[in-house]
N, C-alpha and C positions, 0 to 999 in steps of 0.2 A: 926862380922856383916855378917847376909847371904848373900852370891851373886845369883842375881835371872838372869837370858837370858828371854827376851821376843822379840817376832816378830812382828813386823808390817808389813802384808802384804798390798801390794799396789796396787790398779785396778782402773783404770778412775779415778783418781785426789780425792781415797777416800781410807779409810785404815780400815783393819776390824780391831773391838773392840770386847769382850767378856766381857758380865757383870759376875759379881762373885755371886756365891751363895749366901742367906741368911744366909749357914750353916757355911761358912768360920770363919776363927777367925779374919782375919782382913779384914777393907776394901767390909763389905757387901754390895752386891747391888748396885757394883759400877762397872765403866767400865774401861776396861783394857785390854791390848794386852795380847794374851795368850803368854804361857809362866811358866817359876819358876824354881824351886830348882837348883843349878849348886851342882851335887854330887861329893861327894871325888874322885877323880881321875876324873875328867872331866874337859874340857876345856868347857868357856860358848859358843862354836858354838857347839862340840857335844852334849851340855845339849840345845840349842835351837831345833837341829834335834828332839830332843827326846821329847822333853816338848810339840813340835805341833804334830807330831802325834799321842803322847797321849791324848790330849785334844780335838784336833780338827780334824783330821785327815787327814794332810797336809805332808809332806815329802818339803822342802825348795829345789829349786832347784838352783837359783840363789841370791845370799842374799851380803848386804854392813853393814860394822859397821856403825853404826850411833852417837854411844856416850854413855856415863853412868854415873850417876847422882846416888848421896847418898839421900837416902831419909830419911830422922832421925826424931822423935818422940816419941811417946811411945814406949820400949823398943822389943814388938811382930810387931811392924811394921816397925823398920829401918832395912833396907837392902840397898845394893849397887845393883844397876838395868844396864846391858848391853844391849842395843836394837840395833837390828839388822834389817834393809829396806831389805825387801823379796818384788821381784817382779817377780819370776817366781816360782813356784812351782808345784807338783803331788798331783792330788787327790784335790777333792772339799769340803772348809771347813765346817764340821757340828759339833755340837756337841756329841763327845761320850763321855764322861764320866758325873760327877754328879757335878765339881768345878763351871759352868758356867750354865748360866740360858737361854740366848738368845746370837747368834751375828749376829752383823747390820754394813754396809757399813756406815763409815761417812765423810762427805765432810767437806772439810775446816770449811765451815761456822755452820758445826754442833757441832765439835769440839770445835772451840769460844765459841759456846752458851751452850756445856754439862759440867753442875757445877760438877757433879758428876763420875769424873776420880780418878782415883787411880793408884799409889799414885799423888796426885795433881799436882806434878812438869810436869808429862805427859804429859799436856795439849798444852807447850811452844815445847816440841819436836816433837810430833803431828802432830800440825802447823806448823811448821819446816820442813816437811816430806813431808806434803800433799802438800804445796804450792812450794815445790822443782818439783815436778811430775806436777804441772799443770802450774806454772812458775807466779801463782803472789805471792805477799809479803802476810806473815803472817800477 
């Protein structure tokens, strides 16, 4: 099963998401911490370093394990997912490359209300993250 590193960065009691392409194989058009592949010889914090400033163009400066969760289903979508709470980093998030379509700040209560995370289980660690930084319950 692939093991993927993703970031959730953290700013005012909200965490940025990155929707995924239409062109992806799995999980289009859906939202998600940037993030992905942990490659042969890598540990998932230097595949985290790397996977944000490929994607979005951020360098982690300060960053906490958060936990990791299998995510199992059709056989191109199970992977084991490592997330990591970034709350200092360099450089301001945009998009460069062509994986992600838009990213948006979301707040507790947006996260609750967006059906459309990936992979699903997301959503409970999320909430988890963002109500840890602003101090009410998920």
């Amino acid at each position: 099963m692939p093991e993927i590193a993703m970031g959730a960065l953290i700013q005012n009691g909200t965490v940025l998401l990155a929707r995924r392409s239409s062109r992806r194989k799995v999980h289009r058009d859906r939202w998600s911490m940037p993030g992905g592949h942990i490659e042969d010889g890598e540990d998932a914090e230097t595949a985290l370093r790397r996977e944000l400033m490929e994607e979005i163009g951020v360098m982690p400066q300060r960053w906490q394990f958060a936990g990791k969760f299998a995510s199992e289903g059709l056989p191109e979508a199970s992977a084991t997912f490592h997330v990591y709470r970034i709350d200092q980093w360099h450089g301001y998030p945009q998009l460069v490359d062509d994986e992600h379509t838009e990213l948006r700040w979301f707040s507790l209560a947006a996260i609750e209300g967006e059906a459309e995370l990936a992979p699903p289980q997301l959503g409970e660690m999320l909430a988890n993250l963002v109500s840890r930084e602003t101090g009410k319950p998920a």
